[in-house]
Phi, psi and omega in degrees: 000295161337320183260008159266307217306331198304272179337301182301312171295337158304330197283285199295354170260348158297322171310321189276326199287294169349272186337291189313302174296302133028262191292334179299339212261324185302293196281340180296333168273012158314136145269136188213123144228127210237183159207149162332297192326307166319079158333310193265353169276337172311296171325280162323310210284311165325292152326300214252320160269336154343328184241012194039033178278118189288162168187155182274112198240143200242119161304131155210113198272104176311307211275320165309344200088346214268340162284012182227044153245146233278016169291318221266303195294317173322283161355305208219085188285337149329314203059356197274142196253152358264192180218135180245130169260133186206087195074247154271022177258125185234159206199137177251322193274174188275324177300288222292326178328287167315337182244343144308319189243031134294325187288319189310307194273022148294290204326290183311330165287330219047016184262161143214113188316159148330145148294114188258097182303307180333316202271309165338301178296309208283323199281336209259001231221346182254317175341289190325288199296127183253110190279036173246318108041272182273344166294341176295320181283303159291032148237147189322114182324312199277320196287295168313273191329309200303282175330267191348297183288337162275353178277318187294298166314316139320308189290328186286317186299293219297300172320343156292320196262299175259074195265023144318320182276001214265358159250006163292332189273018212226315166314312185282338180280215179063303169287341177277009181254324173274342136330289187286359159270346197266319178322312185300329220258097182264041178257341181264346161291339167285326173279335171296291179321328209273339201277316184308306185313303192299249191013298173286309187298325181278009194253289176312304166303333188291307214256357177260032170232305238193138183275326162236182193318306186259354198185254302115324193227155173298145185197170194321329220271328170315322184284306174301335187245339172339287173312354180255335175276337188278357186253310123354336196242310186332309192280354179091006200262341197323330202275323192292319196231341180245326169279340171293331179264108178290337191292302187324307196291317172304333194276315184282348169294299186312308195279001174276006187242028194266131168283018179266349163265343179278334203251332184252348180214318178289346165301326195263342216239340182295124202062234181283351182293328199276317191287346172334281209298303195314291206303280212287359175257340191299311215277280181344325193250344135354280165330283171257037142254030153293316204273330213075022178252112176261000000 
């Protein structure tokens, strides 16, 4: 009797031992591939130390080309960051991301929370506004046109270089030609602004009720809106959109001492940190339209 009770117990702890290595070999085959730059890699990046979830992480620096090289574009005919990976299951947008590895840390705890609709509604409503519009319009015309034209020229190597692809990469020349016109257009800089301010302004009301976006507690939609007041202070904007709404502002101190903000966005971006970051992609594109190397 004493020798079965043994064996079972020797059985279940190889079972939980299995289990364990199991979920290690799972997240451990996570993938991210992100940048500082990336508002929506913010997001994610967020998310993921939010849950103590590991992962293997690839820079792919947009202002570089490097998301339109043609191992990363096979992959992602979007170019678009981030990109999450987890064996052959692959995933582009950030929300979906973000809401795959709630369901992981459900999985990994074995709880299962309430459906909280609230967080749902904030995430999908921080979605909707699309931040690429106004960081182009608030930035320096010589900065932008620079960027722009070495992206272009990139997009021209690559086609060259893979041309199975040249008519997916010819789509994407395409959209950058049509950016730069819509950049130019100032009734669509108006609706980016008219969209951010609702935005905010409905944030601001949100938060003279409730200490983060959805509740008490911190939660995904935070990982989601976070990354927009930190693309506001990047642009130089904080008196115009952060500092007027106060719930906002009290709100955005607090979550800067969150260590998932230090680590996905104030490392890169705080203080002098932030002309760092500039300076080395600035020097970097230089460098090579000096050489001609795209």
């Amino acid at each position: 009797m004493k020798i079965a009770l043994w064996f079972m117990v020797l059985f279940l702890r190889l079972l939980v031992l299995m289990y364990q290595y199991l979920i290690a070999s799972f997240v451990a085959a996570m993938q991210l591939y992100h940048h500082p730059y990336s508002l929506d890699s913010q997001k994610v990046r967020m998310a993921l130390e939010e849950k103590g979830i590991d992962y293997t992480s690839y820079h792919v620096n947009p202002l570089t080309g490097k998301n339109m090289s043609v191992d990363f574009f096979r992959m992602n005919p979007s170019a678009k960051l981030p990109v999450f990976q987890n064996g052959a299951h692959v995933i582009y947008r950030a929300i979906d991301i973000i809401q795959y590895l709630d369901r992981l840390a459900v999985h990994l705890s074995g709880e299962i929370p309430p459906v909280n609709t609230e967080v749902h509604q904030w995430m999908q409503k921080v979605d909707a506004w699309n931040p690429k519009m106004f960081t182009l319009t608030h930035t320096p015309v010589k900065y932008r046109a620079f960027v722009s034209k070495f992206i272009r020229r990139v997009l021209i190597a690559r086609m060259a270089e893979a041309p199975d692809l040249a008519s997916m990469y010819h789509v994407k020349l395409r959209e950058a030609y049509e950016t730069e016109d819509k950049v130019k257009d100032p009734e669509i800089m108006k609706q980016s602004e008219e969209e951010l301010s609702k935005l905010l302004d409905d944030v601001e009301a949100q938060l003279s009720k409730t200490k983060y976006l959805a509740g008490d507690e911190f939660s995904p939609a935070d990982s989601m809106f976070i990354p927009i007041l930190a693309r506001i202070t990047l642009l130089d904007l904080d008196e115009e959109y952060i500092s007027c709404r106060p719930k906002t502002l009290e709100y955005y101190n607090l979550v800067k001492h969150r260590p998932s903000y230090k680590i996905a966005i104030g490392k890169y971006f705080n203080g002098w940190k932030k002309y760092r970051t500039l300076f080395k992609t600035s020097f970097f594109l230089c460098v090579r339209t000096l050489l001609r190397r795209y």
